[in-house]
N, C-alpha and C positions, 0 to 999 in steps of 0.2 A: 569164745566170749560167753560170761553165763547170763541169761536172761533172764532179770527180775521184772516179774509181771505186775504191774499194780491191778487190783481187783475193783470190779465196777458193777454192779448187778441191779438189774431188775425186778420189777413185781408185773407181771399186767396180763391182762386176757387178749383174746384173740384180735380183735379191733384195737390194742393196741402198737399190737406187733412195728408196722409199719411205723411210728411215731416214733418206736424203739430205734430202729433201725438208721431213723434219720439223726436223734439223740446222737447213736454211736456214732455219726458221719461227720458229726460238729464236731463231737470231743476227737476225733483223731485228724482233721484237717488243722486241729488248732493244738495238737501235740504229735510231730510228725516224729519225733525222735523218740517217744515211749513206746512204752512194751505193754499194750494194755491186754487183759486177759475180762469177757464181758459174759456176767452168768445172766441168762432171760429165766424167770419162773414164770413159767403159765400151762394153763389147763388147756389149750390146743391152740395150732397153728395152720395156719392155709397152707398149703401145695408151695405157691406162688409165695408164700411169706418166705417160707425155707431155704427157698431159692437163692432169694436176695441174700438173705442173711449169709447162703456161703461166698456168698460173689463178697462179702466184707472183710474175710478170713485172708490174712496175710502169714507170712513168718514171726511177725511182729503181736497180729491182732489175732489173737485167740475169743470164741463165742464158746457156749456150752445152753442149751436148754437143757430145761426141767420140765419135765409134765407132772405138774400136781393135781392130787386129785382133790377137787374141790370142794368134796362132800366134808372131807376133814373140816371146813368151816362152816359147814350146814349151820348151825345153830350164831354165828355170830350175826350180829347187825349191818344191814346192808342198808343205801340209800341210792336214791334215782342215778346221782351224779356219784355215787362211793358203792361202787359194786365190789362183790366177793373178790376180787383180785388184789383189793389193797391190802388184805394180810400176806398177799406172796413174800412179803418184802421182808415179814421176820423171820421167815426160814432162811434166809441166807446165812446169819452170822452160824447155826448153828450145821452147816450143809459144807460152810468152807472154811469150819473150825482149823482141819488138817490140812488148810492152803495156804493160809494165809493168817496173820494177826489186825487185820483191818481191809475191812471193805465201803466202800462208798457204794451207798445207795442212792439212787437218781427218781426222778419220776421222770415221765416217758412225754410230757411236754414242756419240757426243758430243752435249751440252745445252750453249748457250752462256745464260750465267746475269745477263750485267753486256754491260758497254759493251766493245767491244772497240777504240774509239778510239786509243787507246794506239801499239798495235800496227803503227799508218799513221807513227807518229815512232820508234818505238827506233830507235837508235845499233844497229848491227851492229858498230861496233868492229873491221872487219874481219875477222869471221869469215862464216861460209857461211850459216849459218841458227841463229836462235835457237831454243830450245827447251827441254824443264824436265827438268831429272835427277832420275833415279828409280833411283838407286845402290841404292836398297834391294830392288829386283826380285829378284835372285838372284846372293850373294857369287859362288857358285862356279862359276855360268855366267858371269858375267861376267870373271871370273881365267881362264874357257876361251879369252878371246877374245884374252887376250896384250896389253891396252890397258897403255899408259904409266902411267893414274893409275887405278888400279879404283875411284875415289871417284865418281868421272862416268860412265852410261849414260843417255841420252833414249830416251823413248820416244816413237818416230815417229810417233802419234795426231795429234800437235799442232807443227808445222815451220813457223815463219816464214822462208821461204828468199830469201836475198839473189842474185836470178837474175844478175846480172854477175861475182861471185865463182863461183858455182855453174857457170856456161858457161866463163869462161876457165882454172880447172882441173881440167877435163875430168870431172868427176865422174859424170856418166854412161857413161861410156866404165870409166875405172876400177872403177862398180858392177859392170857388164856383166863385166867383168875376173874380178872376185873372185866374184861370186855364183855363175859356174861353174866354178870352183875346187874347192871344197869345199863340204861339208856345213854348211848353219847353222841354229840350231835356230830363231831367230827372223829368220830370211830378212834382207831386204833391212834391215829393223830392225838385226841384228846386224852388217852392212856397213858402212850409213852412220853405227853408232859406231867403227865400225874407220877412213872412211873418210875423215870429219870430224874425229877428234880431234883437239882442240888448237885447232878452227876453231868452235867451240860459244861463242853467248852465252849464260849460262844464266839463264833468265827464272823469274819465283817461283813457286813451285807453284800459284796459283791458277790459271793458264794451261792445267794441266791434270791438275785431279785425279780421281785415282781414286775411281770411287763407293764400293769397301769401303773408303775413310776420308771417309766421307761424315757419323761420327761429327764428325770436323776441317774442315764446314766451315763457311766466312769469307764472311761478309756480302759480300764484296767478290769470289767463286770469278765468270772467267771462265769456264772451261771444266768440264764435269762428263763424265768420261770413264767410259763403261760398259763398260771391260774382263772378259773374261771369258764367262762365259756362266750361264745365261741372257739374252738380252738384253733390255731392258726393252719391244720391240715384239711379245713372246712373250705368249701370255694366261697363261702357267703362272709367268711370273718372278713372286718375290715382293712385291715392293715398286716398283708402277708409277705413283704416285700422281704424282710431279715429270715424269715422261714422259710421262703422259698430260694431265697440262695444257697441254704443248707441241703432243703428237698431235690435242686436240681443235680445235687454234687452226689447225690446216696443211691445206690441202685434202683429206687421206685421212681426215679426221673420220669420212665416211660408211663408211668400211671397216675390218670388224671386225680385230682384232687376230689374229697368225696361232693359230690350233687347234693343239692336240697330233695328233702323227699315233704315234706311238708310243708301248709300253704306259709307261714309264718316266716320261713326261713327262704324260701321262693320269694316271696318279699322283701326279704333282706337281702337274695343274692342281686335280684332286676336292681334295686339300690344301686350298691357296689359296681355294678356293669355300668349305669347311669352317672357314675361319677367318674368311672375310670372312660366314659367316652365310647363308651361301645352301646350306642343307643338301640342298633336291631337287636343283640343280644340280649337286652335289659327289657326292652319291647316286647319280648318271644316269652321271656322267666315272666312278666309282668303278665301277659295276659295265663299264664302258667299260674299264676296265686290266683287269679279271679276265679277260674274254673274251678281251680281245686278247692277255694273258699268255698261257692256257690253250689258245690257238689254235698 
């Protein structure tokens, strides 16, 4: 039998390794019959990350790192919450040009919920890469960006990229172009809507929704997108119950969820302990924020 791999890759640095892994752990409990083949780029890995990740590797599930080196983007824009790892994600198309004609990129706080079958046939229709608008983000950053149609922004979480259109105009060369140009508030995200428009298939929002409209969702949500922060592998976020059914199925089962290390979020975690009923342990974190405040 020949095996056709659909391709799936990541971007992220070290701390996000583990979140990767649980990603991977959703999308193949919820596609037991594909072939998936999953590229990680990042600039280094724990001992203990490496591990897991070969306990993932099936007949079926193929992994591959990258170790990039980071300095190649010394000079880009970085922010608190968008560290240097987020440009890992455009060296893909050009890394598995000779593997494949389309890869899906994911972000690494993402639940895949359904089948993603789908996604191995859409029609690109001759644009770059599909992906789901999310026009509703922000009118008046988006009217900053000077876009043709302010009704389309995607949010780069979720990119099905058509690598032959993508390499012949030059779209990497062009981000590298504009990203140090100017300021942008959502980095490479706000580029590749400047730098794709017009080249956007736009795919239906289950592809990639945001968990605060987690009210709206559909039997049928591929993708559950945990924008924002808290992130659901935090012991302090509030509502981890869909993520950690994922976490306990992934080989980090055995390792605890990350701790609050600051007093702000030691408050937020005694909270969460106090509503889930665990009043000594919330007691313990609680007098845990005073000291640490008061310190």
């Amino acid at each position: 039998m020949i095996m056709i791999f659909f391709h799936i890759a990541f971007g992220v640095d070290e701390s996000f390794i583990k979140p990767a892994g649980v990603t991977i752990t959703s999308i193949i409990a919820n596609n037991p019959e594909e072939f998936l083949h999953f590229h990680i780029f990042t600039s280094s890995i724990l001992e203990l990350d490496l591990t897991k990740i070969e306990e993932i590797k099936t007949n079926k599930i193929a992994i591959t790192l990258y170790l990039v080196d980071s300095t190649a983007f010394s000079t880009f824009q970085v922010r608190e919450n968008l560290p240097i790892s987020v440009y890992y994600r455009m060296l893909s198309p050009e890394i598995l040009k000779e593997v494949t004609d389309r890869v899906l990129y994911i972000d690494a706080d993402i639940l895949c919920l359904n089948s993603i079958s789908n996604l191995k046939e859409i029609d690109f229709k001759d644009n770059i890469i599909c992906a789901v608008n999310h026009q509703e983000f922000s009118a008046s950053h988006i009217n900053s960006l000077n876009l043709k149609n302010n009704n389309y922004y995607f949010n780069a979480g979720v990119m099905l990229i058509n690598i032959p259109l993508w390499i012949s105009n030059n779209i990497f060369d062009m981000f590298v172009n504009k990203i140090t140009s100017q300021d942008f508030q959502y980095l490479d995200q706000d580029v590749l809507n400047i730098l794709l428009e017009e080249r956007v298939h736009y795919l239906s929002g289950k592809y990639n929704l945001f968990y605060s409209e987690k009210n709206t969702l559909l039997k049928d949500t591929i993708f559950m997108h945990f924008v924002g922060s808290p992130k659901p592998w935090k012991s302090w976020s509030p509502d981890i119950t869909l993520y950690l059914n994922y976490y306990r199925k992934s080989p980090w089962a055995d390792v605890e969820l990350e701790l609050p290390l600051n007093y702000k979020h030691k408050k937020l975690y005694a909270k969460k302990l106090w509503n889930d009923k665990k009043y000594y342990q919330s007691a313990l974190w609680f007098s845990k924020y005073l000291i640490n405040k008061l310190l």
